[in-house]
C-alpha positions as CSV (number, residue, x, y, z in Angstrom):
1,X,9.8,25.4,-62.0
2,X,10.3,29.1,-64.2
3,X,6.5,29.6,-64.1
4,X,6.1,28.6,-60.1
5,X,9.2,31.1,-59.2
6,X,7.6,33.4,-61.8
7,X,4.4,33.4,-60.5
8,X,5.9,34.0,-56.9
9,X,7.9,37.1,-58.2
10,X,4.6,38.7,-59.6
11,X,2.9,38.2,-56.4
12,X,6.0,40.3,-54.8
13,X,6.1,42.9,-57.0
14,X,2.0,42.9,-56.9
15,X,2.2,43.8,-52.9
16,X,5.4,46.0,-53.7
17,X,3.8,48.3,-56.1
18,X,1.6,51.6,-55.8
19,X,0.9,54.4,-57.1
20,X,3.5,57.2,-57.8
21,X,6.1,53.9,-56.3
22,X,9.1,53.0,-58.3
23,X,10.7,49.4,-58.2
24,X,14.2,48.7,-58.8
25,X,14.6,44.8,-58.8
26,X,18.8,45.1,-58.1
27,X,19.8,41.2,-60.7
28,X,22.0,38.6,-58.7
29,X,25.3,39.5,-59.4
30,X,27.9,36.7,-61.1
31,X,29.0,34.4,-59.0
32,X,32.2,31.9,-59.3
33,X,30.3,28.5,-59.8
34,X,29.4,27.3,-63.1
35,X,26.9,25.0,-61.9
36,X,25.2,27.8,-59.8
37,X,25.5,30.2,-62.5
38,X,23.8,28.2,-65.0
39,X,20.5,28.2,-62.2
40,X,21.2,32.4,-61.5
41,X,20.5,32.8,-65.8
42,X,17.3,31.2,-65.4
43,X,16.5,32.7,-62.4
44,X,17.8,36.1,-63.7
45,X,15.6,35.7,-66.9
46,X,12.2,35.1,-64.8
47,X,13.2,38.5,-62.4
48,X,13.9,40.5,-65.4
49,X,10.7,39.4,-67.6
50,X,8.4,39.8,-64.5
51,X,10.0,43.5,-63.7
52,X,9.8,44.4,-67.3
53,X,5.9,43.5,-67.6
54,X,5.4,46.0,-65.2
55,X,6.1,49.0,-67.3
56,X,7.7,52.1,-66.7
57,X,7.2,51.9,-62.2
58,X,10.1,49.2,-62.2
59,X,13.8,48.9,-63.4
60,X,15.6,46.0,-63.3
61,X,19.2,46.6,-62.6
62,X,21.6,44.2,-64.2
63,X,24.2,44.3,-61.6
64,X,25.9,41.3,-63.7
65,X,28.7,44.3,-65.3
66,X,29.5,45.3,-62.0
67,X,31.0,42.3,-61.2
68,X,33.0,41.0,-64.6
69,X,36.0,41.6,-66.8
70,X,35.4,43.1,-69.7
71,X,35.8,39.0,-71.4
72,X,33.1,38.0,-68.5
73,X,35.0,36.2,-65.9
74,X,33.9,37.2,-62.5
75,X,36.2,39.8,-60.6
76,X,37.8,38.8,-57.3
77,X,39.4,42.0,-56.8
78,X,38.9,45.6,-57.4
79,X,40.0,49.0,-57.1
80,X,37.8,50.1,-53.9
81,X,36.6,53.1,-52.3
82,X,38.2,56.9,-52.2
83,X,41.5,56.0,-52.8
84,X,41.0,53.2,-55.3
85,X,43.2,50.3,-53.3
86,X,42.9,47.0,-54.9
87,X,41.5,44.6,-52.7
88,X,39.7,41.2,-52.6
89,X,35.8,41.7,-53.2
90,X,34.9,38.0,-53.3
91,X,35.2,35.5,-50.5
92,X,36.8,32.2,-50.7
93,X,33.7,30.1,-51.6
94,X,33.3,32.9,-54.8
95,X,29.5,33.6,-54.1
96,X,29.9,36.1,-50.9
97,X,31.2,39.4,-51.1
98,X,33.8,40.4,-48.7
99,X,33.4,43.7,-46.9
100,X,35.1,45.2,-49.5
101,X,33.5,43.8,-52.1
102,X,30.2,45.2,-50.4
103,X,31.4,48.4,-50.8
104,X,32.4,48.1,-54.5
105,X,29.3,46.3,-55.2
106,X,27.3,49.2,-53.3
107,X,29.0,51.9,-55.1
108,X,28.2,50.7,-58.4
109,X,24.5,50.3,-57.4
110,X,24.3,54.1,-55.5
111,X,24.5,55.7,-59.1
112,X,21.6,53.7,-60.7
113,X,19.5,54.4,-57.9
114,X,19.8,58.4,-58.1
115,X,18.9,58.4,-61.8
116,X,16.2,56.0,-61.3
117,X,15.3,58.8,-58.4
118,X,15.9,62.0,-60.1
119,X,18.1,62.8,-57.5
120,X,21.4,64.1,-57.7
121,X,24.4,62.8,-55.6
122,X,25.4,64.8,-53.2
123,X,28.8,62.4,-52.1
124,X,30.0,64.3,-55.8
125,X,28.1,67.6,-55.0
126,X,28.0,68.9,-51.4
127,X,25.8,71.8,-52.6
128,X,23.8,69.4,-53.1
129,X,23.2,68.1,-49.2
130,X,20.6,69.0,-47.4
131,X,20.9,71.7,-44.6
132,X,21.4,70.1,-41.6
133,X,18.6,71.5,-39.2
134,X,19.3,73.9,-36.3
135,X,19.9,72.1,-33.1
């Protein structure tokens, strides 16, 4: 089965890539079933290898510590957005983010995807925003 999926992620990353085109593969985050996790390491494993062959046009993100305790036990809630409220970021079935677990997860993500970039991040630095155009 690891060398079919494989096989099918190198195919995707073959149509995904050009020239002067960077790849960030974003990992599947933890999620709260043992059974499924166990099946997410393997799969994780294959994504990471394949994204790893391809050299310095990909990243893989390992979004895995965005989403656990310090010990490794998957968070459920989290201090979220401007004013840091703790709130539920996992749905009941522990796989789904809720809404605010979306943004959590989205704001640890927004980061890695600047510096992969080379761009700077202009929620921290408004000089940093484009002029908005004449109208």
């Amino acid at each position: 089965w690891a060398a079919e999926y494989r096989a099918r992620v190198d195919s995707f990353l073959t149509r995904v890539s050009a020239p002067g085109r960077k790849i960030m593969w974003l990992g599947l985050p933890t999620m709260g079933l043992r059974s499924l996790e166990q099946k997410l390491t393997l799969i994780r494993d294959v994504q990471q290898n394949a994204v790893e062959a391809l050299g310095d046009g990909a990243i893989y993100l390992d979004t895995v510590p965005f989403v656990t305790t310090e010990a490794g036990d998957m968070l459920s809630e989290a201090k979220v957005g401007p004013k840091g409220k703790t709130q539920t970021i996992r749905a009941d079935d522990r796989i789904h983010f809720t809404m605010a677990g979306s943004e959590y997860f989205a704001d640890r993500v927004y980061p890695e995807i600047l510096q992969a970039l080379g761009l700077p991040d202009v929620q921290d630095d408004p000089a940093a925003e484009p002029q908005a155009a004449a109208q």
